[in-house]
Residue frames relative to the residue before (quaternion, step in Angstrom):
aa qw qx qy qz dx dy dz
X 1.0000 0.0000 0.0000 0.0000 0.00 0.00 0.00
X 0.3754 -0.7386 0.5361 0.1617 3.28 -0.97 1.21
X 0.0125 0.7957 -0.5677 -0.2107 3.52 -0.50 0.43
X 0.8124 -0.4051 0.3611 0.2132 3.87 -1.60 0.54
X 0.0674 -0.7983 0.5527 0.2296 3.78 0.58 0.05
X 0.1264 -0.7783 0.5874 0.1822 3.88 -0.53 0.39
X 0.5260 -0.6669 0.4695 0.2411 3.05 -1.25 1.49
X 0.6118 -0.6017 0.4912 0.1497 3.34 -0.98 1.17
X 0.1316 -0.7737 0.5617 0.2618 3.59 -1.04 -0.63
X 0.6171 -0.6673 0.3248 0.2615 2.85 -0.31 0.88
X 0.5933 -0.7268 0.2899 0.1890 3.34 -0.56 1.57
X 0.1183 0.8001 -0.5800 -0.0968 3.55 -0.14 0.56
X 0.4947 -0.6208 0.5787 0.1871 3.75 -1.68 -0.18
X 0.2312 -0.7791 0.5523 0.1856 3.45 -0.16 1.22
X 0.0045 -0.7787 0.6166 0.1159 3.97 -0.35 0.76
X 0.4567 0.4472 -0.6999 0.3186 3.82 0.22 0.58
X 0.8530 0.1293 -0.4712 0.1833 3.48 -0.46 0.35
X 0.0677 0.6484 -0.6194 0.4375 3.48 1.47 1.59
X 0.8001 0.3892 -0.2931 0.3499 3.21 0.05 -1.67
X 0.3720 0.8368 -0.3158 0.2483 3.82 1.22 -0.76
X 0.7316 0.4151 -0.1189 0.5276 2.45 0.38 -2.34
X 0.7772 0.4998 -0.2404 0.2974 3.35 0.16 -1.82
X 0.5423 0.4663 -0.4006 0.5726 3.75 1.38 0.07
X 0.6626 0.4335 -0.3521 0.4992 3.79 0.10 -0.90
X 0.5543 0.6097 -0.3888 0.4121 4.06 0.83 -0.43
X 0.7658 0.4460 -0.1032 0.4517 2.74 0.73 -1.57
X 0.5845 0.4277 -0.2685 0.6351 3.93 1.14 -0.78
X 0.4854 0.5816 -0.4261 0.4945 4.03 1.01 -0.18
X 0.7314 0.5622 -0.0360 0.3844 3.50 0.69 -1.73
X 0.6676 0.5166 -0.2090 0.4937 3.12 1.22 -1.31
X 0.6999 0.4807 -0.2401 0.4705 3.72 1.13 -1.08
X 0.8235 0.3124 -0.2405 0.4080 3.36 0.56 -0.94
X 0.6035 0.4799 -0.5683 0.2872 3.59 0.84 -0.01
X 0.3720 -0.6957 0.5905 0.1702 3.53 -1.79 0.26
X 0.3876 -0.7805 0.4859 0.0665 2.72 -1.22 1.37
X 0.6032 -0.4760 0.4283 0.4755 4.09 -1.10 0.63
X 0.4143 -0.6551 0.5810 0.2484 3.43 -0.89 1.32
X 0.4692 -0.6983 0.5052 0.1923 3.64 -1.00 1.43
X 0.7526 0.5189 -0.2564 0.3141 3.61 0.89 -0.77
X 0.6614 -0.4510 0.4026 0.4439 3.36 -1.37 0.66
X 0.2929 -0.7379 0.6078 0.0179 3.75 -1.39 0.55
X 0.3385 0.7947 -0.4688 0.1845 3.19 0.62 1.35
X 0.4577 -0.5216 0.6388 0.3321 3.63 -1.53 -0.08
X 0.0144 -0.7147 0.6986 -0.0300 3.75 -0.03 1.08
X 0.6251 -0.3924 0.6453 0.1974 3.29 -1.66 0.72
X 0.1411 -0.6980 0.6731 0.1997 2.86 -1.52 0.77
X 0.0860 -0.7731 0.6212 0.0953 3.95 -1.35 0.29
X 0.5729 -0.6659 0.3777 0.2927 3.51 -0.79 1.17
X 0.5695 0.6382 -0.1528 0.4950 3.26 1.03 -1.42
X 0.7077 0.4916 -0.4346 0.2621 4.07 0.49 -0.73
X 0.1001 -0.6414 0.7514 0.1183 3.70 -1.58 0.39
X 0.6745 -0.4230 0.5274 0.2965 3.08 -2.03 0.41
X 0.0186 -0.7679 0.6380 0.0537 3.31 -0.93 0.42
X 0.4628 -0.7293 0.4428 0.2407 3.46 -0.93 1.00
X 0.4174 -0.6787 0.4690 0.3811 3.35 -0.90 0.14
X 0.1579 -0.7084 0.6827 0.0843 3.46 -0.83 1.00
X 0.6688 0.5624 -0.2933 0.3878 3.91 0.29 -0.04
X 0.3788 -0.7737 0.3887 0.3267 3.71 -0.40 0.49
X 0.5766 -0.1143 -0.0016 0.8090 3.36 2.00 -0.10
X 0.2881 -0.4417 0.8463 -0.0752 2.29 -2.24 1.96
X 0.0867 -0.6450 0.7542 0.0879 3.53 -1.46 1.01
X 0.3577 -0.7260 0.5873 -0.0066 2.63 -1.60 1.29
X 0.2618 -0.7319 0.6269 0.0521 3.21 -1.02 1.89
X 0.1974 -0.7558 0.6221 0.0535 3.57 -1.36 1.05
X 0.0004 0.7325 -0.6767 0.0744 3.58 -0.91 0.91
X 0.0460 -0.6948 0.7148 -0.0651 3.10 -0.50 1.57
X 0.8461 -0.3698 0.3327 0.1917 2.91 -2.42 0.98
X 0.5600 0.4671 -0.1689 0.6631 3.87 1.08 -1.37
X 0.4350 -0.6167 0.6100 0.2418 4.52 0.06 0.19
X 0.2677 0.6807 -0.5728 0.3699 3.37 1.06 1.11
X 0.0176 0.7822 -0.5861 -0.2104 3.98 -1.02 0.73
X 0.0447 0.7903 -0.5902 -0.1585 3.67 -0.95 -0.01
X 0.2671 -0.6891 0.6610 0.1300 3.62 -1.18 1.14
X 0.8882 -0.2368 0.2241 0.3238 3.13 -0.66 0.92
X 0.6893 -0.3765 0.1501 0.6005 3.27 1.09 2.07
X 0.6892 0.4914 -0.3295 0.4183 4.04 0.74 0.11
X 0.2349 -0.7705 0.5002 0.3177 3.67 -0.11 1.12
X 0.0646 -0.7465 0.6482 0.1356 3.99 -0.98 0.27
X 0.5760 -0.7052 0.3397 0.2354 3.29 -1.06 1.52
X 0.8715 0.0744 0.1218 0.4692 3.54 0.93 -1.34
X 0.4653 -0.6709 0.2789 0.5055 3.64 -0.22 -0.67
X 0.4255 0.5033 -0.6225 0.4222 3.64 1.09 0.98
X 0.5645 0.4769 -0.4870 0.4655 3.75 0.77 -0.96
X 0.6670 0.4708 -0.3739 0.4402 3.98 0.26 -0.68
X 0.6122 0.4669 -0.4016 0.4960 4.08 0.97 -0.67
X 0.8177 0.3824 -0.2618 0.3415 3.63 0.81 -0.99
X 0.5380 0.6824 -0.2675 0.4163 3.53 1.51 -0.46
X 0.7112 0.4093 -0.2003 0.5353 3.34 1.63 -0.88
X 0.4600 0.5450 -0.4217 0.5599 3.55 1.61 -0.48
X 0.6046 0.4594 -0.4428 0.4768 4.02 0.40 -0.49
X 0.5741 0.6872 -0.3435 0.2831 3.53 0.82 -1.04
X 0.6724 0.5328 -0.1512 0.4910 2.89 0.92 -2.28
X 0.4941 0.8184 -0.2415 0.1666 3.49 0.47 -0.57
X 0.5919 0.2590 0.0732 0.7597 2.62 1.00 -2.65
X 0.8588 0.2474 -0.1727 0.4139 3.89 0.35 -0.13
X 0.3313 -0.8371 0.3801 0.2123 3.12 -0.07 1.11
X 0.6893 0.2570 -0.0439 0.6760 3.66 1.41 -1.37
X 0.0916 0.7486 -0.6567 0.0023 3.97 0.32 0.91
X 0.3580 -0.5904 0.6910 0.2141 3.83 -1.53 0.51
X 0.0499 -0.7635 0.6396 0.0740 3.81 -0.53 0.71
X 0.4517 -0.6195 0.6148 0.1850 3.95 -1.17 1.34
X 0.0377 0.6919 -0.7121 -0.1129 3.81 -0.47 -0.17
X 0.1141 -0.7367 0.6607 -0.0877 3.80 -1.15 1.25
X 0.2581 0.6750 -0.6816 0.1145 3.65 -0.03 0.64
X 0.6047 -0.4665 0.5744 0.2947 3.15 -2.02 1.29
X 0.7129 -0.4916 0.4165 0.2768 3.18 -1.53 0.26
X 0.6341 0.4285 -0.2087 0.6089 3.54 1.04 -1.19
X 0.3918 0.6738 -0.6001 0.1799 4.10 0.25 0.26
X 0.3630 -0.6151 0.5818 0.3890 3.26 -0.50 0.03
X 0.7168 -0.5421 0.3880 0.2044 2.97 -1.73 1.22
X 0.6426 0.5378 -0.2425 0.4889 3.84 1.30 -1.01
X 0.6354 0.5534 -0.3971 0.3639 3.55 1.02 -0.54
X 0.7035 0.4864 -0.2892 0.4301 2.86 1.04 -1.71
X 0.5833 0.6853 -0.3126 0.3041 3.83 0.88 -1.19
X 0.5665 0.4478 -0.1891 0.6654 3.87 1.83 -1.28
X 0.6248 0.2314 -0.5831 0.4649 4.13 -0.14 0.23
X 0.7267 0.5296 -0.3741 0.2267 3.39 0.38 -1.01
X 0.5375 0.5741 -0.2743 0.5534 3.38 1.52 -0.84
X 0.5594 0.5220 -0.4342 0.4754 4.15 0.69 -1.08
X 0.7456 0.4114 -0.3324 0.4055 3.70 0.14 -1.74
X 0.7383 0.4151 -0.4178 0.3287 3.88 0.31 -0.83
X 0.6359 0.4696 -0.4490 0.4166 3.46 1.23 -0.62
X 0.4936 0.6548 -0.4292 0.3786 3.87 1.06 0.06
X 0.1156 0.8381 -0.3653 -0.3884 3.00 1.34 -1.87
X 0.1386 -0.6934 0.6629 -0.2462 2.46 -0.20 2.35
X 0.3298 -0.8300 0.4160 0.1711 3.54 -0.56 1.17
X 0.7287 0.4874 -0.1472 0.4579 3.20 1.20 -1.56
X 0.2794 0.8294 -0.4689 0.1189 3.40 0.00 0.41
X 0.0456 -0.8211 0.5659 -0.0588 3.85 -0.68 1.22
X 0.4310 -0.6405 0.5730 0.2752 3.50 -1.71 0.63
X 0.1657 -0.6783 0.6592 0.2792 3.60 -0.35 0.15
X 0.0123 0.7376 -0.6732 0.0503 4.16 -1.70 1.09
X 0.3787 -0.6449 0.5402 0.3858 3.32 -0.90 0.36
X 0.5678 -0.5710 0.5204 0.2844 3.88 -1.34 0.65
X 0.3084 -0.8026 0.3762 0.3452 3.16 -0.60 0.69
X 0.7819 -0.4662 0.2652 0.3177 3.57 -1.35 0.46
């Protein structure tokens, strides 16, 4: 007995759930990778006495003093403390009443911190703050 061969159809590939997987990977990837932490990295002091303080300014720039007599204004390395007299004279400029953060690492030396604070008053910058970690 001869049987009929039935024509076949012609194989295809379902790729929605290729595309499935390969989306949920990719939303997998997207969540868990980490990004370079944007923020200064400092050793702040701690001070019994500290409280949060809201911002009341539409921008506070933030002065770093690190431990090594690195400065940075606001993500901007500055070489010395004229680059730090003229960087903040730009400041005053576009801002007439600027609030400056001051962050020094714990190890700073006492002279570093003593020259921003001295730069901003000869500017007369009024608002000026230390930034500490609360204590534990």
């Amino acid at each position: 007995m001869q049987f009929k061969r039935q024509a076949s159809d012609p194989v295809q590939v379902n790729m929605t759930p290729l595309i499935d997987v390969v989306f949920l990977l990719l939303i997998f990837f997207m969540v868990t990778t980490s990004f370079p932490d944007q923020q200064l990295n400092l050793q702040l002091p701690t001070a019994g006495t500290s409280e949060s303080q809201e911002q009341q300014k539409d921008r506070i720039f933030s002065l770093a003093l690190y431990a090594d007599g690195r400065i940075q204004l606001d993500d901007q390395e500055i070489e010395n403390a004229e680059g730090l007299k003229a960087r903040l004279q730009q400041l005053l400029e576009n801002h007439p009443e600027p609030a400056l953060l001051i962050r020094a690492e714990q190890q700073t030396p006492h002279q570093q911190l003593v020259m921003a604070l001295d730069t901003a008053r000869q500017l007369g910058i009024q608002q000026l703050r230390i930034a500490t970690r609360p204590p534990k």
